[in-house]
C-alpha positions as CSV (number, residue, x, y, z in Angstrom):
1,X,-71.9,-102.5,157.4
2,X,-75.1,-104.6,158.0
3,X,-75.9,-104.6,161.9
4,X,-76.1,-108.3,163.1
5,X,-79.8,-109.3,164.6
6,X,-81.0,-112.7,165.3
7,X,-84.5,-113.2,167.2
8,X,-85.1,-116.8,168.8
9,X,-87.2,-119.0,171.0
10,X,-85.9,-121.6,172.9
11,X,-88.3,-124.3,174.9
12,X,-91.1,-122.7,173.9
13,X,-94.6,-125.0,174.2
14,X,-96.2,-125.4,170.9
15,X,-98.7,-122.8,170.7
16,X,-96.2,-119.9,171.4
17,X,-93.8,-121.9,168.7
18,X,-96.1,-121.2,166.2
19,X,-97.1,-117.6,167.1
20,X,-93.0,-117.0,167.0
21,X,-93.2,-118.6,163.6
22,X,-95.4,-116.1,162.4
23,X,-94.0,-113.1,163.4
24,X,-90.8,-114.6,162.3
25,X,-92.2,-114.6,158.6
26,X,-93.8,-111.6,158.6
27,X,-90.5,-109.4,159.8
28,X,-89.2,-111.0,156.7
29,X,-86.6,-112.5,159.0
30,X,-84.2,-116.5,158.3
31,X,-84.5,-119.1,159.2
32,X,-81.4,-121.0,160.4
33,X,-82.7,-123.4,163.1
34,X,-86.4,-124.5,163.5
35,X,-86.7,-127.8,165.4
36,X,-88.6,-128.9,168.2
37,X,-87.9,-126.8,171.5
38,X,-85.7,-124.5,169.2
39,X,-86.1,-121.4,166.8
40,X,-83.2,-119.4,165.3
41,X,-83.6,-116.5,162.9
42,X,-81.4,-114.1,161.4
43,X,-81.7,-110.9,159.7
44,X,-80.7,-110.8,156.0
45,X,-76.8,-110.3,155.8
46,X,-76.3,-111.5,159.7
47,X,-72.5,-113.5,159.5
48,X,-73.6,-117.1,160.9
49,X,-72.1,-120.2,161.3
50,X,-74.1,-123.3,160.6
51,X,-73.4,-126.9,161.6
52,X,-74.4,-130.2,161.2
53,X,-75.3,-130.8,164.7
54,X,-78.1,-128.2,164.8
55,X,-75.7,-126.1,166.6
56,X,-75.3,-122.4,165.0
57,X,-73.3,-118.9,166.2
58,X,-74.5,-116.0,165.0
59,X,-72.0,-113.0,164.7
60,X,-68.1,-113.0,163.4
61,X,-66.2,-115.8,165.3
62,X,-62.3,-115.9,165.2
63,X,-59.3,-118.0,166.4
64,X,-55.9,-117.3,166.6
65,X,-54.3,-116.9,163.7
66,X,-56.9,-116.7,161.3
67,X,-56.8,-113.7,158.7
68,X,-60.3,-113.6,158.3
69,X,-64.0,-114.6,160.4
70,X,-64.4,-118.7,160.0
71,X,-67.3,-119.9,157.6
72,X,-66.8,-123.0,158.7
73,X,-65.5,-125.2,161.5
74,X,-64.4,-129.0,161.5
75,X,-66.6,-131.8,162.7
76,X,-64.2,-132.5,165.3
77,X,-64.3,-128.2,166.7
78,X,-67.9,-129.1,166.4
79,X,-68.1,-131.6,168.5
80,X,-65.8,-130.2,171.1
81,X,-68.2,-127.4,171.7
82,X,-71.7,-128.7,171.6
83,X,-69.9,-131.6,173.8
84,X,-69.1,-128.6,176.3
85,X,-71.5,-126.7,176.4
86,X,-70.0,-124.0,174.4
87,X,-66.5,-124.5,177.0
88,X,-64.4,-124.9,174.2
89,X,-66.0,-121.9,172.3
90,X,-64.8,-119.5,174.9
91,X,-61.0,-121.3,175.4
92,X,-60.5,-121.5,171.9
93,X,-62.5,-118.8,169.9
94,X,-63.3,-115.1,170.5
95,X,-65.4,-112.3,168.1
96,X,-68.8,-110.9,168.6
97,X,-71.3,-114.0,169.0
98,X,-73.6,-115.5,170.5
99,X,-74.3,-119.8,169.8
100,X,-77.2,-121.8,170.3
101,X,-76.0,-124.8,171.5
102,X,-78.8,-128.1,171.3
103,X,-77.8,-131.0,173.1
104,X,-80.0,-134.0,174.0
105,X,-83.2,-132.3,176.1
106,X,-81.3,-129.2,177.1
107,X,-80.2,-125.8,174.6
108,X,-77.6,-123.5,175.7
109,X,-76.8,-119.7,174.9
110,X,-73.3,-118.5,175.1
111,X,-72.1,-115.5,174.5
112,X,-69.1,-114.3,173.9
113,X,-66.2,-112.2,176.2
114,X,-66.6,-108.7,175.3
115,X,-68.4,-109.7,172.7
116,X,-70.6,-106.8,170.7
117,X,-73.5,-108.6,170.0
118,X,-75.8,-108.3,173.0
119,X,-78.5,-111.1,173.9
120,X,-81.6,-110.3,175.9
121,X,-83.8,-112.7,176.8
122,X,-87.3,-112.8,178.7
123,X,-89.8,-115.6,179.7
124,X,-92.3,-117.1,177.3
125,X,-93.9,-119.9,179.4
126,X,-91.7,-122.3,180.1
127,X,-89.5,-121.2,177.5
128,X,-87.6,-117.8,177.0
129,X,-87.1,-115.6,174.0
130,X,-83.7,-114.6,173.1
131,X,-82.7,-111.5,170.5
132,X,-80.1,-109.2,169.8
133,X,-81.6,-105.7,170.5
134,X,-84.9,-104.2,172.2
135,X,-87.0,-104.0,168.7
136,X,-86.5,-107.7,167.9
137,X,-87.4,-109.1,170.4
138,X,-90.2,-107.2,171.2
139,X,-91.4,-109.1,167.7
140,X,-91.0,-112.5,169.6
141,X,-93.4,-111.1,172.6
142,X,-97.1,-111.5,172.7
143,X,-99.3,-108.8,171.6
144,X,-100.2,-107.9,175.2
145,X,-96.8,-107.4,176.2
146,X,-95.4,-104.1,176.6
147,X,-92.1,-102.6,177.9
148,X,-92.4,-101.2,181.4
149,X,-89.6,-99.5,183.3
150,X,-87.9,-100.9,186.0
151,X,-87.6,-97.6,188.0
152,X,-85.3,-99.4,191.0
153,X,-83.0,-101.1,189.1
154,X,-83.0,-97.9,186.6
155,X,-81.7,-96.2,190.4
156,X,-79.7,-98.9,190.8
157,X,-77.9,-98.6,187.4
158,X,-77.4,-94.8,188.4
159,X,-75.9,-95.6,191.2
160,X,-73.1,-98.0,190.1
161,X,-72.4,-96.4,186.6
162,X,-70.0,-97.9,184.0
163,X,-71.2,-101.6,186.0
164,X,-73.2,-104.5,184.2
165,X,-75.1,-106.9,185.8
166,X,-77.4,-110.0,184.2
167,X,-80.6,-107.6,185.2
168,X,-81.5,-104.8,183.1
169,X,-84.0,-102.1,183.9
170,X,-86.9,-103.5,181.8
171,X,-89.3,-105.2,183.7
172,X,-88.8,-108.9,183.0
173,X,-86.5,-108.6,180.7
174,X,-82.2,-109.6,181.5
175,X,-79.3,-110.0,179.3
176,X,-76.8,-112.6,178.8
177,X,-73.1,-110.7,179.8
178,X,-70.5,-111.7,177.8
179,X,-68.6,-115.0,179.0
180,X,-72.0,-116.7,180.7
181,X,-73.6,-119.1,179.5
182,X,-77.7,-119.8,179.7
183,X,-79.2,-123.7,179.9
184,X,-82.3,-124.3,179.6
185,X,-83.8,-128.0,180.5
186,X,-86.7,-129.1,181.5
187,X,-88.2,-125.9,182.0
188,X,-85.6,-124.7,184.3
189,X,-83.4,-122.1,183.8
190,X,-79.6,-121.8,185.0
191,X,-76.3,-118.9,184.5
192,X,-73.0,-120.1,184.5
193,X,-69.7,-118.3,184.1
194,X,-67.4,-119.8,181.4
195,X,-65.0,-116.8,181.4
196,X,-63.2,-114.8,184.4
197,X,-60.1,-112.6,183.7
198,X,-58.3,-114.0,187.3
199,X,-57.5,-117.0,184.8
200,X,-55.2,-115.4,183.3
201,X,-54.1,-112.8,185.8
202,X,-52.8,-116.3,187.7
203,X,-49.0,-116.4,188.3
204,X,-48.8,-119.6,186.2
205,X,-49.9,-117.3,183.2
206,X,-47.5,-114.2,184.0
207,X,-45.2,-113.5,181.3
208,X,-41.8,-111.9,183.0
209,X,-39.7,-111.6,180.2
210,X,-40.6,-107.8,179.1
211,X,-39.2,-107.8,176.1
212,X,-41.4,-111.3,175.2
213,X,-44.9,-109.5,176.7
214,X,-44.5,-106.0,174.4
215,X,-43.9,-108.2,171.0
216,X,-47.3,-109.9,171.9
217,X,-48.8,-107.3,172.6
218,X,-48.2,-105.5,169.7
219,X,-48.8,-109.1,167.5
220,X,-51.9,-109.4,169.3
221,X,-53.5,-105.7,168.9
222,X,-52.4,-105.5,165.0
223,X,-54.6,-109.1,164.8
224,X,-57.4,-108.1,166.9
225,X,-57.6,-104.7,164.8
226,X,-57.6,-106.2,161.5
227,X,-60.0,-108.8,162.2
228,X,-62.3,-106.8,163.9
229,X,-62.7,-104.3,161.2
230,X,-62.0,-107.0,158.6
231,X,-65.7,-106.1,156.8
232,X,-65.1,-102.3,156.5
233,X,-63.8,-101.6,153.1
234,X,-63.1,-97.8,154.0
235,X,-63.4,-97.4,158.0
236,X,-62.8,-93.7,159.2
237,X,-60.5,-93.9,162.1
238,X,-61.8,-91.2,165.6
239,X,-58.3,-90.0,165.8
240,X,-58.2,-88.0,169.1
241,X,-54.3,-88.2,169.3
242,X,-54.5,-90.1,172.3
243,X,-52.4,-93.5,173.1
244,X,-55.0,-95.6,171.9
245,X,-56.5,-94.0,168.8
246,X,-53.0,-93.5,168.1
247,X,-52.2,-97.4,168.9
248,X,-55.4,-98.3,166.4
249,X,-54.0,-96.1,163.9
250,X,-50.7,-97.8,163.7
251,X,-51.9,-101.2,164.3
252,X,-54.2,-100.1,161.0
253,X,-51.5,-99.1,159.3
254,X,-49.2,-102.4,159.7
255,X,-52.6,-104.1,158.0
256,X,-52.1,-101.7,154.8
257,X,-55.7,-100.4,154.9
258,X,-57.4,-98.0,153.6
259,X,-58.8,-95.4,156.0
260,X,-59.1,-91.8,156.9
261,X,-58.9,-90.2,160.3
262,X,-61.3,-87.7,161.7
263,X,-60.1,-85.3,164.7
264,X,-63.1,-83.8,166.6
265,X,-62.1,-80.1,167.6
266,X,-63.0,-79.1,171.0
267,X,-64.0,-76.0,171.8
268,X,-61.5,-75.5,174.4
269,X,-57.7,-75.1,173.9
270,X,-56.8,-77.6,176.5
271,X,-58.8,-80.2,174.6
272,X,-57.4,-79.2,171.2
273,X,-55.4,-82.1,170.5
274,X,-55.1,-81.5,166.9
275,X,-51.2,-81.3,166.5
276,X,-51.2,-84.9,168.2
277,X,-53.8,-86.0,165.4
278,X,-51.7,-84.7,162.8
279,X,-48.3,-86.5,163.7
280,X,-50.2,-88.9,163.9
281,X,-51.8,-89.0,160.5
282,X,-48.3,-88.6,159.2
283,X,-46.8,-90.9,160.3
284,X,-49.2,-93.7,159.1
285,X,-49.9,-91.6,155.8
286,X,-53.2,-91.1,155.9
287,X,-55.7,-88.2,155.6
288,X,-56.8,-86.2,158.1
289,X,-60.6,-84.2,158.5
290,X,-60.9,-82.2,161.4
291,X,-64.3,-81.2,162.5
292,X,-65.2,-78.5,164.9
293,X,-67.0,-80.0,167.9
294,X,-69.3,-77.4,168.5
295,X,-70.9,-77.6,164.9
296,X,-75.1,-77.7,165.4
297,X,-77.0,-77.5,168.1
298,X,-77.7,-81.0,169.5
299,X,-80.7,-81.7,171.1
300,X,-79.8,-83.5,174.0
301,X,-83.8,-84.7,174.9
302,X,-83.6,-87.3,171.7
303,X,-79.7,-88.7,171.5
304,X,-79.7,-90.5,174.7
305,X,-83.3,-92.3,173.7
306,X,-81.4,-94.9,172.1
307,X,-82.9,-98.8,172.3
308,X,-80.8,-100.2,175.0
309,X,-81.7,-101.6,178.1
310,X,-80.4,-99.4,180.5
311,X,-80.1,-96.4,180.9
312,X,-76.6,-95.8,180.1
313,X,-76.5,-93.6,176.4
314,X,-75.0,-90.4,176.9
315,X,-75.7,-87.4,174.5
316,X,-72.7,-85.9,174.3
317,X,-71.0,-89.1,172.9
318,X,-74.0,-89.3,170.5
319,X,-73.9,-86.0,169.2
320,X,-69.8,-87.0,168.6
321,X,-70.2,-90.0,166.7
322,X,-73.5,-88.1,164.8
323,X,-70.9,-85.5,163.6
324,X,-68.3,-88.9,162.8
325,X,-71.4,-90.2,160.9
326,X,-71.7,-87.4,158.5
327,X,-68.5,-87.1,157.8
328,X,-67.9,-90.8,157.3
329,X,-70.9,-90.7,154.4
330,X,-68.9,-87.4,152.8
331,X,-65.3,-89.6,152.6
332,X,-67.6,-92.9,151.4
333,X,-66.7,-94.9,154.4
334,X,-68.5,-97.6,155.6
335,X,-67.8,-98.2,159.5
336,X,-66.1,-95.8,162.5
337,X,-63.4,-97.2,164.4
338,X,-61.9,-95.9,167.6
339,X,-59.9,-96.5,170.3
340,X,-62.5,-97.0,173.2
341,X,-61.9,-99.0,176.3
342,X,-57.7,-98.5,175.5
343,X,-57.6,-97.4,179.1
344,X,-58.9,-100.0,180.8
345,X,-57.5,-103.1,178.3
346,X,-53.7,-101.4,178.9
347,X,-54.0,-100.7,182.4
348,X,-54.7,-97.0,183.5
349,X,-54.8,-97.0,186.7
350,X,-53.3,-94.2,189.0
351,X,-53.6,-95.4,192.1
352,X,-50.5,-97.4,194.5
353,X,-52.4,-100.6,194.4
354,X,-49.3,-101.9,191.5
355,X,-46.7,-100.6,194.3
356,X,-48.7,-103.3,197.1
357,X,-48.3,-106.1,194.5
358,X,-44.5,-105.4,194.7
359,X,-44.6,-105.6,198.1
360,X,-47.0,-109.2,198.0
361,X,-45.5,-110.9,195.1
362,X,-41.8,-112.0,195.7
363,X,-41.2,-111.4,192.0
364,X,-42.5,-107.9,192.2
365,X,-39.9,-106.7,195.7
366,X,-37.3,-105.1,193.3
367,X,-39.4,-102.9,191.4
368,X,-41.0,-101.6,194.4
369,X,-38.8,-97.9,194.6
370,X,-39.0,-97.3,190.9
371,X,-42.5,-97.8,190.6
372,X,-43.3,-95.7,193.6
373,X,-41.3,-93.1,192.4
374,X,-43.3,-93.7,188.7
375,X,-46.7,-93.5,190.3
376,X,-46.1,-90.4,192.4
377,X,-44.6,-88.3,189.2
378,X,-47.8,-89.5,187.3
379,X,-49.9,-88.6,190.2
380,X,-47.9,-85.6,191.6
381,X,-47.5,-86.3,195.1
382,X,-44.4,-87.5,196.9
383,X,-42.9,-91.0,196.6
384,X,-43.1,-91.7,200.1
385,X,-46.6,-91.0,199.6
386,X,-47.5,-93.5,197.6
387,X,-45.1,-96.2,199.4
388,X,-47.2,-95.4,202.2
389,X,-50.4,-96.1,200.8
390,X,-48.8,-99.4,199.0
391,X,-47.7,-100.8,202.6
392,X,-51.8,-99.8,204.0
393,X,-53.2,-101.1,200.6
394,X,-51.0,-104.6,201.2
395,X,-52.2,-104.9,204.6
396,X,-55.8,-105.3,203.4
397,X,-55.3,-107.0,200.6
398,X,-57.6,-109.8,201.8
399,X,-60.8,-106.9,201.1
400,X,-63.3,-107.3,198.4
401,X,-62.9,-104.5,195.8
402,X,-65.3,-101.5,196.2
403,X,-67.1,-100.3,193.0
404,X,-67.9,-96.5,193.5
405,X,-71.1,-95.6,194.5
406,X,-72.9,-92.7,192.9
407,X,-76.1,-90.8,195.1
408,X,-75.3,-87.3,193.8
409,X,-79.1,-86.0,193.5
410,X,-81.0,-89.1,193.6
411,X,-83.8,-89.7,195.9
412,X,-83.3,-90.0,199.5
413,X,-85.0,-93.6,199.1
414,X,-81.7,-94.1,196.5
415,X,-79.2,-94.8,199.4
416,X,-81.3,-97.8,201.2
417,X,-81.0,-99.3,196.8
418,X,-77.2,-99.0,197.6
419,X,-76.9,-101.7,199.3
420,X,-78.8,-103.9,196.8
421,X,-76.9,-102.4,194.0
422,X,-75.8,-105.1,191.3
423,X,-72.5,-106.8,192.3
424,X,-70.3,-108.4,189.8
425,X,-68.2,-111.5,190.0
426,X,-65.1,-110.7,188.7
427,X,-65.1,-107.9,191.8
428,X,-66.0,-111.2,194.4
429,X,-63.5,-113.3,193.1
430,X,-60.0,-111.5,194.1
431,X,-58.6,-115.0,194.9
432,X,-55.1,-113.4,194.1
433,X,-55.4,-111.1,197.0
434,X,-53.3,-108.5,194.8
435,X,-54.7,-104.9,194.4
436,X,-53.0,-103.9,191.3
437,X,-54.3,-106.9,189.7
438,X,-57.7,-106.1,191.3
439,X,-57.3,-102.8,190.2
440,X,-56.7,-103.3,186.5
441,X,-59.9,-105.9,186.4
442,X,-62.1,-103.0,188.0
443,X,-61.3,-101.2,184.8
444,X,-62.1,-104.1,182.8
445,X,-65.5,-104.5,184.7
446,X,-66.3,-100.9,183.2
447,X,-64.9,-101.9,179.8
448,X,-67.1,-105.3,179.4
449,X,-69.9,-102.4,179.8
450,X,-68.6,-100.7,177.3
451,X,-68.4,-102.8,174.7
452,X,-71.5,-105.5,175.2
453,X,-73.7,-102.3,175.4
454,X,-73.1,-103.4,171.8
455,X,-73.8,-100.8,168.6
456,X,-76.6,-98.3,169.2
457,X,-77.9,-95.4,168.1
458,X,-74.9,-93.3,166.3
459,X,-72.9,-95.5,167.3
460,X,-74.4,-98.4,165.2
461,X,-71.6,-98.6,162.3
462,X,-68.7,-98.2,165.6
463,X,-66.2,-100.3,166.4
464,X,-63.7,-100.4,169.1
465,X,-61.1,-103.2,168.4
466,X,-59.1,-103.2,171.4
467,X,-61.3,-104.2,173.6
468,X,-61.1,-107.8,172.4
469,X,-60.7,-111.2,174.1
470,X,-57.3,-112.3,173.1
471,X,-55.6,-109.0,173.9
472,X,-57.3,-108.4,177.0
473,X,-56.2,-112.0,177.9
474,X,-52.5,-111.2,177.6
475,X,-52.6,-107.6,178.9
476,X,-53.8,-109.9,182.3
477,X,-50.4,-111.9,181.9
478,X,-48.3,-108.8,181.8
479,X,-47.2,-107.8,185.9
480,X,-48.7,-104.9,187.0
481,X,-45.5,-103.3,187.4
482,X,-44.5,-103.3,184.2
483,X,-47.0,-101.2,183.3
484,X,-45.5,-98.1,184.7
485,X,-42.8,-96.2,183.7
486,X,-41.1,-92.7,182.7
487,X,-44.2,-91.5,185.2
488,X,-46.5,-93.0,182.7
489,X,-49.1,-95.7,182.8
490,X,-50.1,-97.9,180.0
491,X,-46.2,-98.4,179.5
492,X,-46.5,-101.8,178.1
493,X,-48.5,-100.3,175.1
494,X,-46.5,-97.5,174.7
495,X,-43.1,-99.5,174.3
496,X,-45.3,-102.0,172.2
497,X,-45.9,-99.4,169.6
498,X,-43.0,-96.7,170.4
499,X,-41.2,-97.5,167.3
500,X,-44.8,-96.8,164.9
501,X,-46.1,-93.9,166.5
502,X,-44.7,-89.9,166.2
503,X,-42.7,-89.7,169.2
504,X,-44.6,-86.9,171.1
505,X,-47.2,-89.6,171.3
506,X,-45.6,-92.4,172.1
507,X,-45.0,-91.2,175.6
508,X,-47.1,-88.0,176.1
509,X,-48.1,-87.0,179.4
510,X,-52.2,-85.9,180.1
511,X,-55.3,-86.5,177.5
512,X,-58.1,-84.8,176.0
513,X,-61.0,-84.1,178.0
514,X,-65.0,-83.6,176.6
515,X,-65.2,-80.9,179.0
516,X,-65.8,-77.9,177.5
517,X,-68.4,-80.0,175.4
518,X,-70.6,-80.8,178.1
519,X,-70.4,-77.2,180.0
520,X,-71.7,-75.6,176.6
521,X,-74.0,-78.3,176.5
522,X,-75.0,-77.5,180.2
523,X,-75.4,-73.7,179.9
524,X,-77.3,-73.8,176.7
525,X,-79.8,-76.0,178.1
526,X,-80.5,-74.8,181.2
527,X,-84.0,-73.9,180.6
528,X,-84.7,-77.3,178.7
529,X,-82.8,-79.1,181.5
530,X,-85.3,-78.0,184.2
531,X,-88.6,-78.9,182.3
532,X,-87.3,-82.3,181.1
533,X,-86.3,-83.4,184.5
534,X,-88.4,-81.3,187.1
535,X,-91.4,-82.4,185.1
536,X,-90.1,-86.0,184.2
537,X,-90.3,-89.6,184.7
538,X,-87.7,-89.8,187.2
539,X,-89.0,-87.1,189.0
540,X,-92.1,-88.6,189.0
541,X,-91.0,-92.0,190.3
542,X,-88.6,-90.6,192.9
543,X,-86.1,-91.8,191.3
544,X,-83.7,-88.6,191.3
545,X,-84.7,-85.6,194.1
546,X,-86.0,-83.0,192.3
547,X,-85.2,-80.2,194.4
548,X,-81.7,-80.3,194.4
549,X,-81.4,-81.4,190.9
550,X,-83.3,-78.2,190.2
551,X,-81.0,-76.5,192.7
552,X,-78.3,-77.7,191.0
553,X,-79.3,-76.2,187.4
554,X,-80.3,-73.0,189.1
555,X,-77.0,-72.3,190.6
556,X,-76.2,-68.8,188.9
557,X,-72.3,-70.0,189.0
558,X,-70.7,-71.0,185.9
559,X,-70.9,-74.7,185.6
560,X,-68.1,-76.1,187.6
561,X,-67.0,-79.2,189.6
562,X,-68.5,-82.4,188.6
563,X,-72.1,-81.8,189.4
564,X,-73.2,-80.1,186.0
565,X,-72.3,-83.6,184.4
566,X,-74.2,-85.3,186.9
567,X,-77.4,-83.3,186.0
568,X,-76.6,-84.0,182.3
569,X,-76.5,-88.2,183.0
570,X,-79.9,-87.7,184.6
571,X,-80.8,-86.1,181.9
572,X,-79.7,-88.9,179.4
573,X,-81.3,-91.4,182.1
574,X,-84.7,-89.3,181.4
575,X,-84.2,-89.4,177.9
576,X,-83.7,-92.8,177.7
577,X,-87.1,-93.4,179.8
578,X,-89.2,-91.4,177.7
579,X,-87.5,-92.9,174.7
580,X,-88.6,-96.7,175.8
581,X,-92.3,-95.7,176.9
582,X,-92.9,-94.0,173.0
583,X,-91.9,-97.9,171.5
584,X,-94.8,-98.9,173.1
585,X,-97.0,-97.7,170.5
C-alpha cells in the first residue's frame, strides 16, 4: 500500500508562497489546493477528498455504515464542516485524516481521533508549514533550516513514556494530536480540542443492557477492521494468539478476506504461544507461517533511527515487524495488520479503581463483591484486598490522575524536568470523578500514542484496526464493571467474540511477553551498548547519567529486573538522535 504524504503551507506571505511552490514541483508532488494564503499537495496515490468550497481531507475518511472510504461528500456534509470548523468532521466521520479547512480570512487543520496520519507543523513567517512526516516537510523549510534536537523535551519524553503532547523534540517543530484542531487568522495561531473520550464515558452515554453493549461491540470491531484494511488485497495478519490478534482474526474472517497469519516464535517457552496461533488459524481457516524470533542478528544502532519526532521507536518491535516484512513479500501480501492498542481500547486494567466506581455510581453498588472478588483472582491477592483499596481509591476520587514518571538513569538535572513534563488533557479533565473510568482513559492516553506515531520505519505497510474512533467511542459507553469477569479483564471483548474464537482463547488467562527477545538483545550487545551510549549524544547532553547507565550494562549478573530494558530504550532514544542529526546532510 502507497503511504499517504501531503506537504502544505498555510498563511504564508508571498515570497515564501512561491519558494513552497517550487519545491513543491520539483519533489514531483499535487497539487490539490493553491489559493491565496493556502497551499495543499499530495503525493501521487495519497486518498483525498476534494470539495467545492476549497476545503480538502487528505487520508481515508469513513462514516458509519459505509462499506468502503467516501470519494465524495454532499454539498450539504460540506457545508456542515467548513461551517464548523471541522466540528461536524469529528462527530460524524472518523479514518486517518487530516482537512484543510478555508473559511473567510482564517484556515483550519483538523486531525483526526486516533487518526494515523500524523501532521507536523512549524513557523514560516507569519504562516506555518504543515506535512505528514519529518522528510516532507523538511522540503517546505528554507534552505538554512536544519533539524536540531530538543535535548529537554527529548528528557522529557523519556520521562513520561507512552505520553504525547502537542510538542515534539525537534526544535521548533510541534504536531497536531489527533482530535485538535489548528486556526490560523491573521497571523495568530490557536489549538482547540474537538474530541475528549469523557464525552462518551458520561452516564448519559452508558449503555447498561449487557447483552446490547457486546453485539456492538462486536458490530463495531468487524466494521472498523474491514474498513481499515479495506485497501489491502492480501494483508498478513501478526497472529500472536493473544485476545486481540485473535479478536482481528475473527473480525477478518466474518469480512471473508483473504489473509494469512504469521506467529513470531519466541525464544523462550513461556512466550511460545504457538498452540494459541494455531487454534486460532483454524478456526478462521486460514494459513499459518511461524517464524523463529531469533532469526538474524539485528542491529539495534540503526532500527530505532526511524523519522519520527520523538524519540519513541523501539528496536526490538522493528526488528519484529522487519522479520513480518519479509515474510509478507514471500506470501505476496501487501499490508501487516495486528492487534495493537487491544489492551488499552477493551479495558486492561488491573487495578481496584472499577471496584471504587461500584462504590460511587449508584448503578455500579451491586456488582461491587463480584468484581472484587474478579479483580483479586486476576491479580492474585485477597478480595478484601482489593475492596480495601476500592473504599481508599473512592475517597480520593476528587485527584487528578498521575501518569508514571520514569528517571531510571537519567541525569540528575532529569528530575527538576519532571515537574515540567508534558501534561495531557484528557488526564486534567476527570470531571466524572470515577477512577475506573479514569483508569481506562489512561490507557487510551498511551494508545492515542500509539497509533498517531503513525506508520514508520518497518512498520510503514502496519496497521492496527482496533484502535479506531467508533470502537473506542463505545468501549467508553460500556461500565467499567462489566469489563471484568471469570477473573478476566477485557470481558466485554471476550464475550463479544466468544462464539468466533477457539475456546482456549476466548477466555485464556496470562499473554506473551517479548522478554526473552530483549535479554538476548541485551547480552549480545553489551559491548556495542556501552560505546553507543557512554560515547553518545545523550551522554553528551546530560541527558541520561552515564555512570550508572554504564554501571548498569557492566553488571556481571544476567540481565534481570526491568533495568536491562531501560538501558535498551536509551539506547533506541540514542539511535533515534543520531538518526535525525545524519538527515541534515
Amino acid at each position: 500500500m502507497i503511504r499517504p504524504r501531503f506537504l502544505a503551507g498555510l498563511g504564508l506571505h508571498a515570497d515564501a508562497a512561491g519558494r513552497l511552490r517550487a519545491r513543491i514541483r520539483s519533489a514531483a508532488l499535487t497539487f490539490v489546493i493553491d489559493v491565496p494564503g493556502t497551499i495543499v499537495s499530495i503525493a501521487p496515490g495519497t486518498p483525498t477528498l476534494n470539495t467545492d468550497s476549497g476545503a480538502v481531507i487528505i487520508g481515508p475518511l469513513f462514516t458509519s455504515g459505509a462499506r468502503a472510504a467516501l470519494t465524495t461528500l454532499a454539498p450539504g456534509a460540506v457545508s456542515a464542516i467548513i461551517g464548523s470548523s471541522g466540528e461536524h468532521l469529528v462527530r460524524g466521520y472518523w479514518g486517518d485524516y487530516v482537512a484543510i479547512l478555508p473559511r473567510g480570512e482564517s484556515v483550519a487543520l483538523v486531525r483526526a481521533p486516533f487518526g494515523a496520519l500524523p501532521c507536523l507543523h512549524t513557523a514560516d513567517g507569519p504562516g506555518r508549514i504543515a506535512a505528514s512526516d519529518i522528510d516532507t516537510l523538511r522540503l517546505g523549510l528554507d534552505e538554512t533550516s536544519a533539524l536540531t534536537l530538543d535535548y529537554a523535551a527529548i528528557a522529557r519524553q523519556l520521562i513520561v513514556g507512552d505520553l504525547r503532547s502537542n510538542a515534539t523534540c525537534l526544535t521548533g517543530i510541534e504536531e497536531l494530536r489527533g482530535g485538535d484542531r489548528l486556526t490560523l487568522a491573521a497571523g495568530e495561531m490557536r489549538c482547540e480540542r474537538l474530541w475528549s473520550p469523557w464525552t462518551f464515558a458520561a452516564p448519559a452515554r452508558r449503555i447498561d443492557d449487557q447483552r446490547e453493549a457486546e453485539r456492538r461491540l462486536r458490530d463495531t470491531a468487524r466494521s472498523c477492521v474491514a474498513l481499515r484494511t479495506a485497501r489491502a488485497s492480501h494483508p498478513l495478519l501478526l497472529l500472536s494468539g493473544g485476545l486481540d490478534s485473535s479478536i482481528v482474526a475473527a473480525c477478518l474472517g466474518a469480512a471473508d478476506r483473504d489473509f494469512a497469519c504469521l506467529n513470531l516464535v519466541a525464544t523462550n517457552p513461556t512466550g511460545d504461544e504457538r498452540h494459541y496461533a494455531r487454534a486460532v488459524a483454524a478456526r478462521v481457516a486460514r494459513p499459518l507461517v511461524e517464524h523463529e524470533m531469533a532469526a538474524g542478528a539485528p542491529d539495534i544502532r540503526s532500527l530505532a533511527a526511524v523519522d519520527l519526532p520523538r524519540p519513541v521507536a523501539r528496536s526490538f518491535e522493528q526488528h519484529a515487524y522487519a522479520l513480518a516484512g519479509m515474510q509478507a513479500a514471500a506470501l505476496g501480501c501487501d499490508a501487516l495488520v495486528d492487534g495493537g492498542g487491544g489492551d488499552n481500547v477493551f479495558c486492561s486494567v488491573q487495578s481496584a479503581s472499577p471496584a471504587a466506581d461500584c462504590l460511587l455510581d449508584p448503578e455500579g453498588r451491586r456488582h461491587f463483591w463480584r468484581l472484587c472478588g474478579d479483580i483479586a483472582r486476576l491479580a492474585q491477592v485477597s478480595r478484601h484486598t482489593v475492596a480495601w483499596r476500592a473504599f481508599l481509591r473512592a475517597r480520593r476520587a476528587n485527584a487528578p490522575s498521575r501518569w508514571p514518571l520514569d528517571l531510571r538513569f537519567l541525569h540528575p538535572h532529569a528530575a527538576t524536568l519532571a515537574a515540567a513534563a508534558p501534561a495531557h488533557p484528557w488526564l486534567d479533565e476527570d470531571r466524572l470523578a470515577w477512577p475506573g473510568r479514569a483508569a481506562h482513559i489512561a490507557m487510551l492516553v498511551a494508545a492515542q500514542g500509539y497509533a498517531e506515531d503513525g506508520p514508520h520505519g518497518t512498520k510503514s505497510n502496519a496497521i492496527s484496526p482496533l484502535v479506531s474512533q467508533p470502537l473506542i467511542e463505545h468501549c467508553l459507553r460500556i461500565p467499567s464493571w462489566e469489563w471484568f469477569e471469570n477473573g478476566s479483564n477485557r470481558a466485554a471483548a471476550r464475550r463479544a467474540f466468544e462464539t468466533d474464537l477457539a475456546a482456549q482463547v476466548a477466555w485464556r488467562e496470562g499473554k506473551g511477553s517479548p522478554e526473552s527477545l530483549l535479554v538476548d538483545l541485551f547480552e549480545t550487545n553489551r559491548t556495542m551498548l556501552r560505546d553507543h551510549l557512554g560515547e553518545g549524544l545523550l551522554a553528551g547532553a546530560q541527558v541520561i547519567d552515564r555512570d550508572a547507565v554504564i554501571a548498569g550494562i557492566d553488571d556481571p549478573r544476567p540481565a534481570h529486573g526491568t533495568g536491562f530494558g531501560r538501558i535498551l530504550q536509551l539506547a533506541d532514544a540514542e539511535s533515534w538522535a543520531r538518526g535525525i542529526l545524519s538527515r541534515r546532510s
